[in-house]
N, C-alpha and C positions, 0 to 999 in steps of 0.2 A: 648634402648627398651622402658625405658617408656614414655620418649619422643614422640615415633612414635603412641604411643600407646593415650598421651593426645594430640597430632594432630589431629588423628582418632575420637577421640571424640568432639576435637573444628570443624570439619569437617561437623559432623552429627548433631551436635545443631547447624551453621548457617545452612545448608541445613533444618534442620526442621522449625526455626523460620521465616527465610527470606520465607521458600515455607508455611507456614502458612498466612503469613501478604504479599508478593509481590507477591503470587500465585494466591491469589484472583483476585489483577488485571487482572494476566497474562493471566487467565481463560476469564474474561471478554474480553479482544482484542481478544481472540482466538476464541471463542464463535462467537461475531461481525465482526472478518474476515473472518471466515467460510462461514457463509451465505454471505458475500460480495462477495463473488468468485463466484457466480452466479449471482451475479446483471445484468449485461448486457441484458444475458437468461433472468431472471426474470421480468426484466423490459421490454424486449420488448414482453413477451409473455402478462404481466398483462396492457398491454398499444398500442397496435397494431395502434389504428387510430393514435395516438401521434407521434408514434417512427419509424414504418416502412411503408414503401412506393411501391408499387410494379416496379418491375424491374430496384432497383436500379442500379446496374450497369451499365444500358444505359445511364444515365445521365453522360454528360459530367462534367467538369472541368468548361467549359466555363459555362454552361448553373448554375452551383453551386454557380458563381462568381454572375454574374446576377441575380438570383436573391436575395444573399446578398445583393448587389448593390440597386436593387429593394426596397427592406424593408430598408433599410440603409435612403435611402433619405428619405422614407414616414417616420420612426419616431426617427430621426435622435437627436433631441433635448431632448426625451426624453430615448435614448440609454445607455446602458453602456455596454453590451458586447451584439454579435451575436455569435452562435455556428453553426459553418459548418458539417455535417456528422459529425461523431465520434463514435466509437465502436459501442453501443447499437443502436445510433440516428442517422436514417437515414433521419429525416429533421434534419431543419434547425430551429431553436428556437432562441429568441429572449429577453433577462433580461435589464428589464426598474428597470428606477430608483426607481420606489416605492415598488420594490422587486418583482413586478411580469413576470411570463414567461409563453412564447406566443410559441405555434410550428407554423410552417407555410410548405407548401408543398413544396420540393426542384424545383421543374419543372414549378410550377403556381404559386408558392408563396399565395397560398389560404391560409386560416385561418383554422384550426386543433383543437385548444382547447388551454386549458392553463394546469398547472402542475394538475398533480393527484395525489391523497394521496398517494398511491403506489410508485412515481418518489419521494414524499417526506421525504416517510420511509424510503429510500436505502440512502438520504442525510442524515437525523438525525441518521442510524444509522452508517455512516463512522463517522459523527463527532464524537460519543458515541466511536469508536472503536478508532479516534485518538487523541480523547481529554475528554473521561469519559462524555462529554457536559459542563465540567466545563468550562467559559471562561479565557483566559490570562494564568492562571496556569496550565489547564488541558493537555496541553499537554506537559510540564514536570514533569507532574507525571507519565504521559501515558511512554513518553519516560527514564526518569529513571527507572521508574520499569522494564522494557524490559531490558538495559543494564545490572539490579541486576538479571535478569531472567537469562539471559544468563549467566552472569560472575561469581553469586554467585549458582546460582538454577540450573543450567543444568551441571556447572562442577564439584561441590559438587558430586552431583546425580552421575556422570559419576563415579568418583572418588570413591564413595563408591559403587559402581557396579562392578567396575575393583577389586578392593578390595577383595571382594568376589568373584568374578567368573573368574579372568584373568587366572588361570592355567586350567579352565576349562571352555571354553565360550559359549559352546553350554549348559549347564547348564542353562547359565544367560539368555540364550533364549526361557526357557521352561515355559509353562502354564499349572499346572496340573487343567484341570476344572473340576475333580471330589475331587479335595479336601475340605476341609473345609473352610467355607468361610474367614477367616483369613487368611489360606495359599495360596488361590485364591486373595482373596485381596492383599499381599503380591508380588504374581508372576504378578498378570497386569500391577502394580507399576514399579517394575523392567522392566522387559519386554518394557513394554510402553517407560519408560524414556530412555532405550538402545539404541530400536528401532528406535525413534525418533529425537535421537540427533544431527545428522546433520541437517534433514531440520528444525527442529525447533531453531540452532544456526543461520542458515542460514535466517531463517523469522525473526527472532527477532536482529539480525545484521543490516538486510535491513531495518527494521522498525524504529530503533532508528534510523536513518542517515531524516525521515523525523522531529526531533526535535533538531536533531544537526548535521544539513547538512553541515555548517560554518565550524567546528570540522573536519569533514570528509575532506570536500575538501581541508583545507588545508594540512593533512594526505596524502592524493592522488596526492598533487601538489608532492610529493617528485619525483612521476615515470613520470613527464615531463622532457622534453626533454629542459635542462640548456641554451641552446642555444637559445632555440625559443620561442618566447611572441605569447600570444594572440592576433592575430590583430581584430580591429572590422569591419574591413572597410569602414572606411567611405568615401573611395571615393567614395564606390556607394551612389548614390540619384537617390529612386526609387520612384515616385511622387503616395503619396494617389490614385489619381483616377485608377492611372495601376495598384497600388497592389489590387486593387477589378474589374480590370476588365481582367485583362492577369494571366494565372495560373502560377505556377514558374515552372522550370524545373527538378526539382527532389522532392520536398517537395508539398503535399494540405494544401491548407489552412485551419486551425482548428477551428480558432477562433481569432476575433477583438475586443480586449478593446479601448472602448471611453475614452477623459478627463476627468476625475470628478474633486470634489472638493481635494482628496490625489495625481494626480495623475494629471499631465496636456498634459501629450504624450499619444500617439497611440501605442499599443501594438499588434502586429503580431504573432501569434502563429501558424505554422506550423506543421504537423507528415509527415512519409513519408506512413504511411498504415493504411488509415481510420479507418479501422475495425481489429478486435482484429486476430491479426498473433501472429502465435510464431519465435524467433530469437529479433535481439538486437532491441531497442527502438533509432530510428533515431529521431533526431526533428532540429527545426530551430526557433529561436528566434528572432524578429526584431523588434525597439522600436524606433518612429521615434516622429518629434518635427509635429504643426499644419502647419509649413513651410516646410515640405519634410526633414527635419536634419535627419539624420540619430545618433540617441543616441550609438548604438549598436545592434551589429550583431552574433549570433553565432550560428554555424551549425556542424550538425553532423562530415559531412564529412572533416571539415577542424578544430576543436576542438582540444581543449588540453584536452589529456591521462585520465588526472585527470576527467574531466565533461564529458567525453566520459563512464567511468567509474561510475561515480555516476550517470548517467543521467539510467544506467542500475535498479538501486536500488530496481522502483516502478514497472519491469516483474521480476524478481526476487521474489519480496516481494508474488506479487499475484501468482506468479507461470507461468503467461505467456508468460514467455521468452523460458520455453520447452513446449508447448503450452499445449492442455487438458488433458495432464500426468502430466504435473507438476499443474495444476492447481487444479486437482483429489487430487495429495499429497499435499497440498496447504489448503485445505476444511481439508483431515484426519486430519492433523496436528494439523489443527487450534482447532479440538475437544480433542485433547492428553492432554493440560495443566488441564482443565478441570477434567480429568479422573485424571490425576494424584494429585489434587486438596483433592479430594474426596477419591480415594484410601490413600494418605498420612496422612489426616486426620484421618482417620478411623485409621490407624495404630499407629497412635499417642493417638489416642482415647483408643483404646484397651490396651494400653503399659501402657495408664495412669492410668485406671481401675483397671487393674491388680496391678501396683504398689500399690494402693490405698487400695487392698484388704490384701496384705503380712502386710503392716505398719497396718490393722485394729487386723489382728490375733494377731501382736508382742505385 
């Protein structure tokens, strides 16, 4: 018994000190990926001549290729990547070496403009949401606090929630808002942290795997199939000029990385659905030498288990793998750590008061 009893207690001091010191963070990514859940929206309402085009859909494949093609040659020297359609961006933009990006019109290949501070907030604050903006370290701070969120902060919480309320759990679901603000404070804590447990195990699962992806997949390689390797194929050689001028047959093309100075191949990047769907996240990967070498190849439909499976991670994470339901609980979520930041504090604050006041009478 007193065993169970000084568990109970080593329980509720990491659940408080870890949700004091790694709650902050966890507030923070959740805060930043909230609002990230509506960047696409955001961005293309607060940027229209940039980002959308009228009547996209008309536009073929062919005509998308072309004029990639088109801007490819004219500044081809000073290139480092081109972006085809993609979710928010229905042109086509253009990232030169001296860090700047160009839109240009899918159809005419006209001139548009270059980045907006609005397209530039929605970057700084993903970096902020997956790396604090610290460099080199920030994002294993980002991604350890998430793993401690989850493993020490969300199952503590559960554990002392079940604790209390397992022989009666519609209890541990109640909010009296006419109580006192203490016992209000108290029940949103609970409640919140209950309520939330799954998808907030489930975001912060999926989000650690973007700082220890390595980790993961070799985790995930166990449910391949012992038999069968990755092949890359390199029998195919599919020559430069046709992969920008013929569309492939089940994948768009996404986006073309140029050589630079890290980096001396061509890089292919494929999706199979431009714009933001709900359902799994197909893509295709292809990285070829300045001689047609084909480096490697890997695609959805013919993938091992394992990257079929992690490649899920980042509709998951944002929620739009069950499309604007899941991306609705995705945004709530993202604001619960926050709440429960503030309510736990406060409750700590209160306890410590109090205590503070019994030791001044004694």
């Amino acid at each position: 018994m007193n065993q169970l009893l000084h568990f109970n207690r080593t329980i509720k001091k990491i659940h408080l000190w870890l949700g004091i010191s790694c709650g902050l963070i966890a507030s923070i990514s959740g805060l930043t990926g909230s609002l990230y859940v509506w960047q696409p929206e955001l961005s293309s309402a607060l940027n229209p001549k940039l980002l959308t085009v009228s009547e996209i859909d008309t536009i073929s494949e062919e005509t998308l290729l072309q004029t990639a093609s088109y801007l490819m040659k004219r500044h081809k020297d000073s290139l480092i990547r081109i972006n085809l359609p993609y979710r928010e961006q229905q042109t086509v933009s253009l990232i030169f070496e001296n860090g700047e990006t160009h839109y240009h019109h899918p159809r005419t290949a006209s001139y548009l403009g270059t980045k907006s501070v609005s397209i530039q907030f929605f970057e700084d604050l993903l970096n902020i949401h997956r790396t604090l903006g610290i460099p080199k370290i920030g994002k294993y701070i980002m991604g350890s606090s998430t793993i401690i969120f989850l493993l020490s902060i969300l199952c503590t919480g559960i554990y002392i929630w079940w604790k209390a309320y397992g022989n009666n759990l519609k209890r541990g679901f109640i909010i009296k808002w006419k109580a006192k603000k203490k016992k209000l404070n108290y029940d949103l804590h609970k409640v919140l942290g209950a309520s939330f447990f799954i998808p907030l195990a489930l975001i912060a699962f999926s989000g650690a795997y973007f700082t220890y992806n390595s980790y993961y997949k070799a985790a995930f390689t166990l449910l391949d199939s012992p038999k069968r390797t990755q092949s890359n194929n390199s029998d195919i050689q599919p020559k430069f000029t046709e992969l920008i001028r013929k569309p492939d047959s089940i994948y768009a093309l996404r986006a073309i990385y140029f050589p630079s100075k890290n980096n001396k191949d061509f890089h292919f990047r494929y999706i199979q659905d431009r714009f933001i769907e709900p359902g799994f996240r197909r893509s295709k990967e292809l990285k070829i030498t300045k001689t047609d070498e084909v480096l490697s190849l890997t695609q959805f439909h013919t993938d091992l288990n394992s990257n079929k499976i992690t490649a899920q991670f980042y509709p998951i994470h944002t929620g739009e793998i069950a499309g604007i339901y899941g991306r609705l609980l995705v945004f709530i979520s993202g604001l619960v750590p926050i709440t429960l930041y503030i309510t736990g504090f406060k409750m700590y604050f209160l306890k410590r008061k109090k205590s503070l006041k019994t030791k001044r009478k004694n």
